[in-house]
N, C-alpha and C positions, 0 to 999 in steps of 0.2 A: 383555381383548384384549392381548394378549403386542406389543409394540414394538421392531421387529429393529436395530438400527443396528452396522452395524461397520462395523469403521477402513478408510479405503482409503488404501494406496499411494500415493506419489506420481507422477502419470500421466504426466508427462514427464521422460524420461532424456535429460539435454543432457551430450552428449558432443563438443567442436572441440578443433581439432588446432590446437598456436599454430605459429605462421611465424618463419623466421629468416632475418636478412639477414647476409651480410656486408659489416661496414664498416670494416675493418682501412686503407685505402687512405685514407677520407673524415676516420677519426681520425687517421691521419698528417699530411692538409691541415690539420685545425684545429686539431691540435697545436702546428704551426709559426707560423699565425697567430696563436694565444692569446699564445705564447712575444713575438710583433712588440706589443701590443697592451697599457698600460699601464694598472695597477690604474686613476689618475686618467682615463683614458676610462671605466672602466665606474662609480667612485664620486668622482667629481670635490669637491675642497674643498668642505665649505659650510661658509658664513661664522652669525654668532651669529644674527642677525636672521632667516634663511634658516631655521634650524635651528629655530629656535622658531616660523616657520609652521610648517613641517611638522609639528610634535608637536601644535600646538593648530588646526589646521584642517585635514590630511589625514592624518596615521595615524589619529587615532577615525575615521575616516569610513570607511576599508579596514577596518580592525579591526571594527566595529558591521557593515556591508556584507557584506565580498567574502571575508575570511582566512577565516574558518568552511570554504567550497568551495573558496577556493582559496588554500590554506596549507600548515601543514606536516602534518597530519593528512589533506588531501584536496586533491587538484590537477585539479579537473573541468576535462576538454578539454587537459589535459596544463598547462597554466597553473597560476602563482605569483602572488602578490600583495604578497609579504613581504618585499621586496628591491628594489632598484634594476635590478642583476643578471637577477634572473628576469625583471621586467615586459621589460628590454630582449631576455633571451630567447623571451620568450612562449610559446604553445604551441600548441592544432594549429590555431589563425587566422594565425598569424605574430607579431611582436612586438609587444606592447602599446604599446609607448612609442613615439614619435617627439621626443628630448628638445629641447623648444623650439619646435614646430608641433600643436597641439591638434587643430588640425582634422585632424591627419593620422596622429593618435594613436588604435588602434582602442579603447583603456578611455574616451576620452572621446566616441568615436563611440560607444561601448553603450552611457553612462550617459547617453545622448542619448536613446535609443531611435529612433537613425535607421535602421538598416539591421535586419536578418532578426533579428541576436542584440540582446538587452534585457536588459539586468542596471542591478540588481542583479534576482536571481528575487522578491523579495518587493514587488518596486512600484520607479517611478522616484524617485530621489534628491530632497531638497529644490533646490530652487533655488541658495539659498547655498552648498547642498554641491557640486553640480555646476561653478558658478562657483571654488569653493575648488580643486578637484583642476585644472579647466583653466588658471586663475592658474599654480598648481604647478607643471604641465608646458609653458606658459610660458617658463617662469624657468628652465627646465634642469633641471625631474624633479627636483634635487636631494635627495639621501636622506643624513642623516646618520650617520653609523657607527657603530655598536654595537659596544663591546669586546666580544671573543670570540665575535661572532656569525658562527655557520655556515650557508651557504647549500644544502644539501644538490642534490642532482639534481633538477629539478623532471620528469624526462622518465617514460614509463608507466610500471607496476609490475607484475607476474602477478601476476593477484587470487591473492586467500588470504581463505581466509575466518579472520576471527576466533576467539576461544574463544567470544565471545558472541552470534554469530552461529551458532556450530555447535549452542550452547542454544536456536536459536529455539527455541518453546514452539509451535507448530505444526509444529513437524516432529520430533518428539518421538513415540515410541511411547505407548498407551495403555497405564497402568499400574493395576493394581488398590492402592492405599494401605490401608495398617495403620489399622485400627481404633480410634478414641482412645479411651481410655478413661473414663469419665464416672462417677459415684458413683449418681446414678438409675436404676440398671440397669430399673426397671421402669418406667419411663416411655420409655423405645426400644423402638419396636414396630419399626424397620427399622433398618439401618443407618444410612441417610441421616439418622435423626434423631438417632443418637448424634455425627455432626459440630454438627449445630445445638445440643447439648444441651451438648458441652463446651465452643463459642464463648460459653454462657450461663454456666456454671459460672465459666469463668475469671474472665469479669466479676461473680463473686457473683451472679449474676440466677438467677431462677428460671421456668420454663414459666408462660404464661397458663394458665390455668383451660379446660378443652374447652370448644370452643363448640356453642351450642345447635344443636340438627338444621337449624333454619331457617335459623340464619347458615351452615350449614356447606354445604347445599345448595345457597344462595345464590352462596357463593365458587365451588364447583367447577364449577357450572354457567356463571356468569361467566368462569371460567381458561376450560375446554373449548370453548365453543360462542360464547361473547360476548353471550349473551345471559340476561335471567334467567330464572330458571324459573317454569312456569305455576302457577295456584295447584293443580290437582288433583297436578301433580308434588308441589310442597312435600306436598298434606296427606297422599300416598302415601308416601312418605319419614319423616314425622312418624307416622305410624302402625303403618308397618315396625317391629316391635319383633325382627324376626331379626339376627343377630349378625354376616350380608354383606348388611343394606338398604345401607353405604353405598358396597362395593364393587358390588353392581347399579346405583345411580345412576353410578359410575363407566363402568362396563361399556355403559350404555347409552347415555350421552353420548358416548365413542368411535367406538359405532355409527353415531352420527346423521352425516349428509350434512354437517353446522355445523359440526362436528369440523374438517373440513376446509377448511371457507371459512374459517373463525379462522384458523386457523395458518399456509395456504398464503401470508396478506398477508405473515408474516414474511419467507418466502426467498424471494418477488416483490420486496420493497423491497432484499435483497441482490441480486438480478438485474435493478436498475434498471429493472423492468418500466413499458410504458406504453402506451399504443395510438395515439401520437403519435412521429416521426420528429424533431423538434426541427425546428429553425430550415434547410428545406430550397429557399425562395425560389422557385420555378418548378416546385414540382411537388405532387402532394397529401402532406398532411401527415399522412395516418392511416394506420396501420398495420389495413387493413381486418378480418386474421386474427388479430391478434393476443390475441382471446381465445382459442383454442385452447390457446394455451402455458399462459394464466392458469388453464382448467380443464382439462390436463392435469396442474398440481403442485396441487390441488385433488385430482384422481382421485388420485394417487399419494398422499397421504395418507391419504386413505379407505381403498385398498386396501392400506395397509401395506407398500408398496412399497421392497421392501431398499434401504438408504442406499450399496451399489452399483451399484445397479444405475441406479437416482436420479440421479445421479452422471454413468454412460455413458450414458445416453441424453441425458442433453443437449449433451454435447461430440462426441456420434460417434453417435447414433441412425441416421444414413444409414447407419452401416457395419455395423449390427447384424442379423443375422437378424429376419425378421419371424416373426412368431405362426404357426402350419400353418395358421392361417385365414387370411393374408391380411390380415389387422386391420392397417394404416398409422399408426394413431393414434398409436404412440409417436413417428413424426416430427414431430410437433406440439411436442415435449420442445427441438426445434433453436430454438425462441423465446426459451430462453435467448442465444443468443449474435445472434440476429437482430433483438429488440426494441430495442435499443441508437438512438442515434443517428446522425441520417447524415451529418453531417460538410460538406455540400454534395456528398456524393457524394466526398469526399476518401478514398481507400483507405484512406490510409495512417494516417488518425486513424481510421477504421474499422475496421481491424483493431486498433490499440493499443487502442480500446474491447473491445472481445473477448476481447486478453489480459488487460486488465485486470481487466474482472468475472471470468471464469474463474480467476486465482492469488488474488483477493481471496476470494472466493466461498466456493471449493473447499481453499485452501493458506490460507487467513490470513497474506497479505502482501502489500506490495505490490510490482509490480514495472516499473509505468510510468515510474519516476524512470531506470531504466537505459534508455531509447530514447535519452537523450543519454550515459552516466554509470553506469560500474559504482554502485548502488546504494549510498550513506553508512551505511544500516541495516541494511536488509534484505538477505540473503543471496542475492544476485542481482548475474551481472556482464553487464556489455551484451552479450558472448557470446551468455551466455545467451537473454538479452529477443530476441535477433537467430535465436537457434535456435527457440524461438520463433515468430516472427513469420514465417517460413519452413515453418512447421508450418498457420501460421491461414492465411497468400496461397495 
């Protein structure tokens, strides 16, 4: 049984228009004020003892923290963390600092975890640490100066994608690779085995020995179906002395219905599949249909169901012609994006679930991180995640 898979396109073409302001007028105001406004207001003297908290109880702490996103390599929410300067600039909360009122300083209101935003992302600050930066900004923020250190713009940038971003490895065409060459020539019976045979070669190693019909039966039977085989299979198999006994055992375990409950568990557990709604509070918590979806990627396996086809029907089965029969079944395929969790009935984490398994699923990336933040890695800007989410509401 022949096994169809080809490549598909990428399903969503995001295409925004950026905006432009003119601020000719607003840069002449703050030109003049810059010009009234001396260095010492924005990086005032610090004395020995001053200087020497800062290096040993708040730059590691920014540094270990916050510089990683909000540095010179990335400014999530238009924010700096690496300056005096920027913190007093802040960015699209307003300024960070208030130099001398903690409580009224928004970096010590986040690393409080008092209000909506929570930083640091990885968990709240220790105790001493959070005491150390409010002490700091205390005492007048104070930031000692570094020779020759430049503060660049901290304000947005038009994304660009990378060099290595434009390599992702999922958005890559499928390529057919050269052939290695191996010195066993008769021991490659496929292609496939002449890769395994020169990863062995290089290491000096040589092929195991073939295994006996009963372990071999054993294995593929176990890959294909998950199960072992019966004894009249093995002693059918073991008695096969024709030259495709072990492409018929292949052949006939693809047949089988197990074929396809093996494998469909793989791309259910990438479809976060479950017959449970999660933590929904006042309402039923089961998802009563939801095996339909489970044995729909069950049939579509069986039936050898082209990996486009695969593909569109679970993202757009409503939009799809039906069978001349009449046959509905393929809407059952929408339990991809439906089986998800419900958020408390929150939309709007309800649809970020949906984009998310759909780019992870389908693209091999991910692209949640951009619903606050053009993307650190992956090649995705909140534009995008926004065009998107526009697509799924």
């Amino acid at each position: 049984m022949q096994r169809r898979c080809r490549s598909v396109q990428r399903f969503f073409s995001v295409r925004t228009a950026a905006c432009g302001l003119t601020l000719g007028l607003v840069v002449a105001v703050l030109a003049s004020q810059r010009s009234a406004i001396s260095d010492d207001a924005v990086n005032p003297p610090v004395s020995a003892e001053a200087a020497a908290y800062f290096e040993s109880k708040v730059r590691p702490v920014l540094i270990d923290n916050c510089i990683g996103c909000h540095g010179a390599d990335a400014q999530l929410g238009g924010l700096r963390l690496d300056s005096r300067a920027a913190l007093l600039k802040g960015g699209d909360s307003g300024p960070a600092l208030v130099p001398g009122d903690p409580d009224k300083s928004l970096l010590i209101q986040v690393i409080h975890h008092l209000g909506k935003i929570k930083m640091p992302q990885g968990g709240k600050l220790k105790d001493p640490e959070i005491t150390a930066l409010a002490d700091w900004v205390r005492g007048g923020a104070l930031w000692p100066a570094v020779k020759g250190e430049v503060i660049p713009d901290s304000g947005a940038k038009e994304y660009a994608l990378t060099p290595a971003q434009q390599k992702f490895w999922s958005l890559q065409p499928v390529k057919m690779p050269a052939l290695p060459t191996v010195k066993n020539t008769a021991w490659a019976k496929s292609p496939l085995d002449r890769f395994v045979l020169a990863k062995l070669e290089a290491k000096g190693l040589k092929p195991a020995p073939p295994a006996t019909k009963r372990s071999l039966i054993r294995r593929v039977t176990f890959d294909l179906i998950g199960l072992p085989p019966t004894p009249d299979e093995v002693n059918a198999f073991v008695n096969d002395k024709s030259p495709q006994a072990f492409a018929k055992v292949v052949d006939r375990l693809l047949s089988s219905p197990r074929y396809g409950e093996r494998w469909a568990r793989h791309w259910l557990d990438v479809a976060r599949y479950a017959d449970t709604k999660g933590y929904v509070f006042n309402e039923d918590r089961s998802y009563p249909h939801a095996y339909t979806y489970r044995d729909w990627v069950i049939d579509s396996l069986n039936k050898d169901l082209p990996y486009d086809q695969f593909v569109q029907m679970q993202i757009a089965a409503d939009r799809l012609p039906l069978p001349k029969n009449g046959d509905k079944k393929q809407l059952a395929a929408l339990g991809f994006l439906r089986v998800g969790r419900r958020f408390l009935n929150n939309s709007h984490d309800i649809i970020d679930d949906r984009i998310d398994v759909t780019m992870r699923g389908f693209q091999g990336f991910t692209v949640a991180c951009a619903r606050c933040h053009d993307h650190k890695f992956d090649p995705i800007p909140t534009k995008d995640y926004y065009s998107l989410y526009g697509i799924f509401a």
